[in-house]
N, CA and C atoms as a LAMMPS dump frame, in Angstrom:
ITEM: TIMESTEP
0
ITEM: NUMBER OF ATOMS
171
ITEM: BOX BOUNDS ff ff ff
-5.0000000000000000e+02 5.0000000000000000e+02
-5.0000000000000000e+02 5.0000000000000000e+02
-5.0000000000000000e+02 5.0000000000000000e+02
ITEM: ATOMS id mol type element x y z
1 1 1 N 0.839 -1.211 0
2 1 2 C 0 0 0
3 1 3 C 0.869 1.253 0
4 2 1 N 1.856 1.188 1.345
5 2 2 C 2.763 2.75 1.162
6 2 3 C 3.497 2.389 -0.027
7 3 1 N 4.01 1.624 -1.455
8 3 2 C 4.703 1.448 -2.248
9 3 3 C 3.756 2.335 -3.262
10 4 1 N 2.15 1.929 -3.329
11 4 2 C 1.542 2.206 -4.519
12 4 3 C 0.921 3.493 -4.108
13 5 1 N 0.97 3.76 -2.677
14 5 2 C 0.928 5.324 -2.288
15 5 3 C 2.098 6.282 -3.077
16 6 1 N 2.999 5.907 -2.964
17 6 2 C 4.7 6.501 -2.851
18 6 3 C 4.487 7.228 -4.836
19 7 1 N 3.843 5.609 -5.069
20 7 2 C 3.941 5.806 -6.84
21 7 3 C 2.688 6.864 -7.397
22 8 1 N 1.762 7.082 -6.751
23 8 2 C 0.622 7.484 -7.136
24 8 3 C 0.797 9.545 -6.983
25 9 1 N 1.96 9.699 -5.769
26 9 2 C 2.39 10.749 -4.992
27 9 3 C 3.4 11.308 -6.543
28 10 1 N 4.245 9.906 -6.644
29 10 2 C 5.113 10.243 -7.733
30 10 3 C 4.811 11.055 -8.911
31 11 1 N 3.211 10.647 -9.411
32 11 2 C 2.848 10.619 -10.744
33 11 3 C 1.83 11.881 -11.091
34 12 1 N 1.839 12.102 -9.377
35 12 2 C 1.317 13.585 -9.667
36 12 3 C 1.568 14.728 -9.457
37 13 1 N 3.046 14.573 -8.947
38 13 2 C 4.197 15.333 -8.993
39 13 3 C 5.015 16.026 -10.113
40 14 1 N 4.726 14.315 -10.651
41 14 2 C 5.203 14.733 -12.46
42 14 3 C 3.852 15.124 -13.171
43 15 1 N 2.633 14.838 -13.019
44 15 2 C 1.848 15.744 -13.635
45 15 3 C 1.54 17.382 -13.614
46 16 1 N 1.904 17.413 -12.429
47 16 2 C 1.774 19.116 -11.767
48 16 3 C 3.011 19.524 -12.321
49 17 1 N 4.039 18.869 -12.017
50 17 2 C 5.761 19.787 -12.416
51 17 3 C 6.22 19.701 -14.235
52 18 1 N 5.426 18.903 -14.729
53 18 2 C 6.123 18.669 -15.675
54 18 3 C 5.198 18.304 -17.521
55 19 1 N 4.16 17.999 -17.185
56 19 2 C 3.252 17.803 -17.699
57 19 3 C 2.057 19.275 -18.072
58 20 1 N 1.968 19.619 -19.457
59 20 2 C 1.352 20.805 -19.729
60 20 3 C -0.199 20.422 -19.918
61 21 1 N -1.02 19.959 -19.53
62 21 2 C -2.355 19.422 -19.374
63 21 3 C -3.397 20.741 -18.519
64 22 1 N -3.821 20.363 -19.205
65 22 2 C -5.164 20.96 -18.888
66 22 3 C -5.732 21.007 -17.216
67 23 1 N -6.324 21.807 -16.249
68 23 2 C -6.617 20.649 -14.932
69 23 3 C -7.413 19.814 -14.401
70 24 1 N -8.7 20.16 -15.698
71 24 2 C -9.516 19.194 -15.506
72 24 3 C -9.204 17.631 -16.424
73 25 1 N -8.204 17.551 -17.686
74 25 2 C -7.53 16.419 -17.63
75 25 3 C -6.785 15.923 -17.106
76 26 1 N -5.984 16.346 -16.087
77 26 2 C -5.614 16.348 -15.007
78 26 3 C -6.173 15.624 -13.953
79 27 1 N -7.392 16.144 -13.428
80 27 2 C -8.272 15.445 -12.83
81 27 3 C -8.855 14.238 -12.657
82 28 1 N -9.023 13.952 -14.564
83 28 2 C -9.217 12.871 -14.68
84 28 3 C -8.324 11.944 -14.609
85 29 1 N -7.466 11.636 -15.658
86 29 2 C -6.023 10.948 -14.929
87 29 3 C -5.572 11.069 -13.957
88 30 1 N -6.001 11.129 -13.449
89 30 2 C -5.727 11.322 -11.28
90 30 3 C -7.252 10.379 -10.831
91 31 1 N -8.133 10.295 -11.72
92 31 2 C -9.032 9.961 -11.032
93 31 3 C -9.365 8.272 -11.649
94 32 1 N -8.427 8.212 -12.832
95 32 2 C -8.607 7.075 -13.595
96 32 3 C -7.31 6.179 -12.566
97 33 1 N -6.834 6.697 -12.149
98 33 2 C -5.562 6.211 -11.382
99 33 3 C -5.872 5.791 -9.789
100 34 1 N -6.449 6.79 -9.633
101 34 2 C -7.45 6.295 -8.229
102 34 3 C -7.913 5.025 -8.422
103 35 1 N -8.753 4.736 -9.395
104 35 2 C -9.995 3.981 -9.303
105 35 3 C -8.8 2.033 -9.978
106 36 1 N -7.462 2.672 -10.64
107 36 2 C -7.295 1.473 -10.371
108 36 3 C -6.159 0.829 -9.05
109 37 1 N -6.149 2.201 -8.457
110 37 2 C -4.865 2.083 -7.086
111 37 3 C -6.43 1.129 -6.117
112 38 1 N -7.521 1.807 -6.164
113 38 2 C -8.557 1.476 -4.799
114 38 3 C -8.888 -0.146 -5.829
115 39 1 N -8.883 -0.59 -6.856
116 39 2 C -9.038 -2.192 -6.95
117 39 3 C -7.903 -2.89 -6.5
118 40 1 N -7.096 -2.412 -5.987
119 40 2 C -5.993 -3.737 -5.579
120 40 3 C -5.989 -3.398 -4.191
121 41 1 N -6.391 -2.315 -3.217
122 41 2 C -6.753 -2.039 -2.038
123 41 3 C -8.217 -2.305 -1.068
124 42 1 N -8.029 -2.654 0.367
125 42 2 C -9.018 -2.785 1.009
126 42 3 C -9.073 -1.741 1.84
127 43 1 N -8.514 -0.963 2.391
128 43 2 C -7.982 0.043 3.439
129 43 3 C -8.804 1.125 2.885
130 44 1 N -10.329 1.123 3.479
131 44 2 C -11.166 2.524 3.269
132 44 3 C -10.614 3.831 3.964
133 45 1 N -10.2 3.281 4.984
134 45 2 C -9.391 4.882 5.024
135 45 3 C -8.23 5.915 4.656
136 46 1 N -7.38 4.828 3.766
137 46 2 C -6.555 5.725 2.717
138 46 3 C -7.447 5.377 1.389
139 47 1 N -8.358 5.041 0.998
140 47 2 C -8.821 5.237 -0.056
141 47 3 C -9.818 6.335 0.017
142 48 1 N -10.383 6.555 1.136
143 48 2 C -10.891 7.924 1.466
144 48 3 C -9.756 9.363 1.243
145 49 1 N -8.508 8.981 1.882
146 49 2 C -7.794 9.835 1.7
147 49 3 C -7.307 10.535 0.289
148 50 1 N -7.242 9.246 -0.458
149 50 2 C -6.585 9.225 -2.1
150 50 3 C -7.803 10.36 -2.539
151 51 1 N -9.064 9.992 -2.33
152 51 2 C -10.034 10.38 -2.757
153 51 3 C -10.118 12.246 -2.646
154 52 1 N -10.062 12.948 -1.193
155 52 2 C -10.177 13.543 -0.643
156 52 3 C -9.396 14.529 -1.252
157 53 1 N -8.058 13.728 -1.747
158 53 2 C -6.924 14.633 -1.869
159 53 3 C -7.166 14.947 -3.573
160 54 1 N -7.998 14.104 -4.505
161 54 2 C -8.215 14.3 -5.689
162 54 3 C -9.21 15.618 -5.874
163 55 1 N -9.94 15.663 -5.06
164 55 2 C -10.931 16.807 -4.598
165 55 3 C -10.333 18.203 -4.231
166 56 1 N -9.145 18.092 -3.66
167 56 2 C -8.737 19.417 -3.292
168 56 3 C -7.284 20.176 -4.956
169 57 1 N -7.807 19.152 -6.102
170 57 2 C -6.671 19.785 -6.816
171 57 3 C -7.833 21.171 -7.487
């Protein structure tokens, strides 16, 4: 879980720093990424978090 946390942190680091996108495509690829980080997870409360934090971009 903290591995595919670590990677998910990674990828939107490089989307924000480096990546010229739009922010609502943005959004979505953040949100298409969510939805396949929360199928290999059971832990509702960092999947609440993942969630939470997609909401505040």
């Amino acid at each position: 879980i903290m591995k595919m946390t670590s990677e998910i942190n990674k990828n939107k680091n490089l989307l924000s720093a480096e990546v010229p996108m739009h922010i609502e495509a943005r959004k979505e690829w953040l949100k298409l990424l969510y939805l396949g980080y929360n199928q290999i997870t059971t832990v509702e409360a960092h999947s609440f978090q993942t969630l939470t934090a997609l909401e505040t971009l």
